[in-house]
N, C-alpha and C positions, 0 to 999 in steps of 0.2 A: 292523311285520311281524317274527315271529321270530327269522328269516333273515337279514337284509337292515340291520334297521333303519329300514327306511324306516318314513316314515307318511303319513297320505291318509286321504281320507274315500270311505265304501262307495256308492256309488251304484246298485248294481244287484244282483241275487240271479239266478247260472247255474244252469243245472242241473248236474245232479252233485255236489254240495255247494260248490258253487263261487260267490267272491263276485267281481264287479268292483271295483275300486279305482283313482278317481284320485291321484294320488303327487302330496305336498306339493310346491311347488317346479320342479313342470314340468309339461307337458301331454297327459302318457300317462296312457291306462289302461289297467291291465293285470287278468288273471284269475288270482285268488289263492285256494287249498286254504283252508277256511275252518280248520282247526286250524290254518294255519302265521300267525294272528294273534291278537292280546291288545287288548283294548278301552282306549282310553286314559283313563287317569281324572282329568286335568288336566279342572277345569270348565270353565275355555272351550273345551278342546276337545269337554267331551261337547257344549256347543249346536253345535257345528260337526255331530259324528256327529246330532244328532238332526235336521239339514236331511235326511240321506238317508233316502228311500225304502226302505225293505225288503218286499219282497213275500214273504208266508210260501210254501215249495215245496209245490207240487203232491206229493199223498200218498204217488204211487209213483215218486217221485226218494226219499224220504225212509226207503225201505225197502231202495233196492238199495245192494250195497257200494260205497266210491268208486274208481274206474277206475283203472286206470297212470296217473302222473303224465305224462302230456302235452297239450299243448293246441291245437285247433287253432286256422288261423290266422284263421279268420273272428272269434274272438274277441278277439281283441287289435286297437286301435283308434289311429292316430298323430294326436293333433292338431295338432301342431306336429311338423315333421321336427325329427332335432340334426344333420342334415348324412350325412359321412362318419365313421365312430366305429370304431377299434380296440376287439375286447373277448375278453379272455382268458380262456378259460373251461374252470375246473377240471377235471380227471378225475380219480376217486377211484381209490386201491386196496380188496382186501374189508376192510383195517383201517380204513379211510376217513379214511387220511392221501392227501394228494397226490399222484397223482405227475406229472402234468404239467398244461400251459392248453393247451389249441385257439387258436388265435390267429385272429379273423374280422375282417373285412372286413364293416363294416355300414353300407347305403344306404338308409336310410328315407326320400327325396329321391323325386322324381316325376321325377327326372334321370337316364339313363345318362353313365356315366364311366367313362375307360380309368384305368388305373391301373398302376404301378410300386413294387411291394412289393420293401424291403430288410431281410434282419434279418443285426444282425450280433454276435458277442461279442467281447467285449476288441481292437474294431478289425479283425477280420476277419471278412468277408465268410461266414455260413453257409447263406443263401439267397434265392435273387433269384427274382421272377417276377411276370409283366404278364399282363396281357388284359383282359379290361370287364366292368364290377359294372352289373350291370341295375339300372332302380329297385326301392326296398324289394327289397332283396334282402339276406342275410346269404352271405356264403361264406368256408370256411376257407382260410386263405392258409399254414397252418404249423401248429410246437408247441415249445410252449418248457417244458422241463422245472424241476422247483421246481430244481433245483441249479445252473441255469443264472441263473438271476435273480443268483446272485453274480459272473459272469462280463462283466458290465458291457452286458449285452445293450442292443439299441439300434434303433431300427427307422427306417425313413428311407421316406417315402410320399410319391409323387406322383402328382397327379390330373389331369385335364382334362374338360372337360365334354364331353360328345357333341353335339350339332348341326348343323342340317341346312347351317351353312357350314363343318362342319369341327368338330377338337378346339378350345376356349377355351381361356383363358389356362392356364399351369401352376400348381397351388398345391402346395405343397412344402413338408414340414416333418418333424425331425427329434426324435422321440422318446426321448427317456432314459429306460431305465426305473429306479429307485431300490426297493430293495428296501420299504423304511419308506413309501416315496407310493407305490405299485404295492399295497400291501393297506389302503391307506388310499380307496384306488379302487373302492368296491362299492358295484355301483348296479345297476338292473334294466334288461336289454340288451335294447332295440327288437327284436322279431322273434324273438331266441329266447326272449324270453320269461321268464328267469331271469336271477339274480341271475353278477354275472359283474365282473371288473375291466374298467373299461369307462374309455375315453380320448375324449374327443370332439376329433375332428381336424381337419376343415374345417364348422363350421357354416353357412357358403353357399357354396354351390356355384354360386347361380347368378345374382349381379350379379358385374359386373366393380368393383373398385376404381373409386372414382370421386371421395372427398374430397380436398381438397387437399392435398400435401404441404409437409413439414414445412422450411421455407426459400426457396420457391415463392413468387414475388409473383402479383398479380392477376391482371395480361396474361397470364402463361406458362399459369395455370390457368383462365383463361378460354381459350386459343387450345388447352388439352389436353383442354379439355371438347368442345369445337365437330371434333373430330376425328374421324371415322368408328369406329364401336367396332372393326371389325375389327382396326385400327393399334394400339388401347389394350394388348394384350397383350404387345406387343412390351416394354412398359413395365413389365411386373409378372410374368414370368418369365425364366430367364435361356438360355432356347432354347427348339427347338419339340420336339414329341413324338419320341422316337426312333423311327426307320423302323419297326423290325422292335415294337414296341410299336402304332403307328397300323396297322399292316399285320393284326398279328393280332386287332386288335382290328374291324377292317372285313371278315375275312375271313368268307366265305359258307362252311356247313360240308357245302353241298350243292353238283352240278354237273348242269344239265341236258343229256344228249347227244343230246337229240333234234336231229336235223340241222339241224332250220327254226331252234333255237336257233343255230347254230354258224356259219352259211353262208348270204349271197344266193342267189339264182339257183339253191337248190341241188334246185330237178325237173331240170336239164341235167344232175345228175352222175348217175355210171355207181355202183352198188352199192359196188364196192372203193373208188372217188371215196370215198365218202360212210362208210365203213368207218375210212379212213385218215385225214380228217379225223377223228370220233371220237374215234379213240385217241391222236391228239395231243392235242388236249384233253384228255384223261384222263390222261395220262401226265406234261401239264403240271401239272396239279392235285392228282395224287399226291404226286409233288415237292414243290411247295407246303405242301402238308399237314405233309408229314413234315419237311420245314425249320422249320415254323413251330411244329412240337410240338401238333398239336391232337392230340386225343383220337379222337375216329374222324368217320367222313364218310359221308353216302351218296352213292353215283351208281346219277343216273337214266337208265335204259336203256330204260324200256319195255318192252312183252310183244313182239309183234310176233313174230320166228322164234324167235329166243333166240339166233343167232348174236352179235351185239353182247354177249351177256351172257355167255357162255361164254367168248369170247376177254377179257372182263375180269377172269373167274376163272383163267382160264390166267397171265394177266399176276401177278395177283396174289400166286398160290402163289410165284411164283418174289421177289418184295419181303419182304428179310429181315424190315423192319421191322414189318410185316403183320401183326398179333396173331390177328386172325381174322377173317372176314366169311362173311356168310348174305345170301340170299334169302328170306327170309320177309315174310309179310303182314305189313303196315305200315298205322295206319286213314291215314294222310295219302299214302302213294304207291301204297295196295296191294300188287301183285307186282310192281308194274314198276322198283323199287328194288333197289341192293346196300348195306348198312351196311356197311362197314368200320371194323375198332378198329386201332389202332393200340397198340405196345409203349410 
């Protein structure tokens, strides 16, 4: 490829002038602009290219122009996860020198995971922040600019597995970036698709340590094996998930106020009863929200009078932090919801 350098054999013909490619040396294939590659002319490699199939395109792909370069994601296909993968991903200026990377966060994994991102330069701290990487999921966690790569940047990433007893063990590790292996790093990044500096950070995510260590006799690793896995993590991180990290990574970005939600017994209560619980709830959650830094939330009120919903907008105007919120139709709540965005 062009670009990139990679190589691979074509195995499939897209539309839009578009060819499939599996990449030598690992297990993705990815969809590649048919000009942004050159036919190799090493002879064993052409009998490699001549295993592939080409099927010639349908007439009127072959006459329309080729689209914006973007792709989507039903085409791109993972056969093998590589785990958790830091990948820094250029932005041009209109000179089409550099001027900065996107710095993502990349889960091709069938695992959710909370996570704790650090980037720091010359030993100080310039940006911290947690929450959970859904599976195959890419998200930007920053951006590190070209003139910053000399300032000894440094990224510090911790992960835990999501599952249904809780976060798993901590895996943890401490990335250097060097300016000479940082553009020596160009590889084509799972999910987006493009060529990018890509670091592969955790490639399992999801057995625990389990081989024997290194000075360990028999007994001690037979009676570590026989152990209940829950106990095993104690051994292979060096604490548990930080509060306020497991807290927002569980936290629900919706609240139901319907009362049958909130309260037993609650046909005995009298209207204002059932009013005033409500808005402690609400009031609790708001809170929450806004300690916890989430991005916005809805609450569900229901149609019913609209009193409940009024007195949540009165509340609301008056929360500095309060970027804005509507009533509007929703296909998942209808009208009986309020969004709230948070600053």
């Amino acid at each position: 490829m062009i670009r990139t350098n990679d190589t691979g054999v074509v195995t499939a013909l897209l539309e839009h002038g578009m060819l499939q490619v599996s990449l030598d040396g690992s297990d993705m294939e990815i969809p590649v602009f048919e000009e942004d590659i050159v036919h190799y002319t090493d002879p064993l490699r052409d009998q490699i290219f001549a295993k592939a199939k080409v099927v010639p395109a349908p007439k009127k792909y072959q006459a329309e122009p080729p689209p914006p370069r973007t792709v989507s994601e039903n085409q791109y296909a993972i056969l093998r996860s590589s785990g958790v993968q830091i990948a820094f991903d250029p932005a041009f200026r209109s000179d089409a020198s550099i001027e900065k990377y996107l710095i993502f966060l990349i889960n091709d994994t069938r695992y959710e995971v909370v996570y704790n991102f650090v980037l720091s330069f010359n030993g100080r701290v310039a940006k911290q922040q947690d929450g959970k990487l859904e599976a195959v999921t890419a998200l930007q966690v920053g951006e590190l600019t070209f003139d910053q790569l000399n300032e000894s940047p440094e990224v510090e990433l911790s992960c835990w597995r999501v599952t249904t007893e809780g976060p798993g063990a901590e895996l943890k590790k401490v990335l250097k970036i060097k300016p000479q292996q940082f553009f020596k790093k160009v590889l084509t990044a799972p999910l987006l698709n493009r060529p990018v500096h890509l670091f592969r950070i955790f490639e399992n995510i999801k057995d625990e340590p389990s081989g024997k260590q290194d000075g360990e006799d028999l007994l001690t690793y037979t009676k570590r094996q026989a152990t209940p896995a829950k106990f095993l993590s104690s051994q292979y991180h060096s604490g548990h998930v930080p509060h306020e990290v497991r807290e927002k990574a569980e936290f629900s970005p919706e609240i139901d106020l319907h009362i049958e939600q909130l309260a037993e017994n609650w046909a005995k209560l009298s209207n204002a009863e059932i009013l005033q619980i409500q808005l402690r709830h609400f009031d609790a959650f708001i809170e929450k929200s806004i300690r916890l830094g989430v991005e916005r939330v809805f609450i569900i009120h229901g149609l019913g009078t609209g009193r409940l919903r009024d007195t949540i907008a009165t509340r609301l105007l008056r929360i500095p932090e309060v970027k804005t919120f509507k009533n509007e139709y929703h296909p998942r709540y209808g009208h009986g919801a309020t969004e709230v965005i948070f600053e």
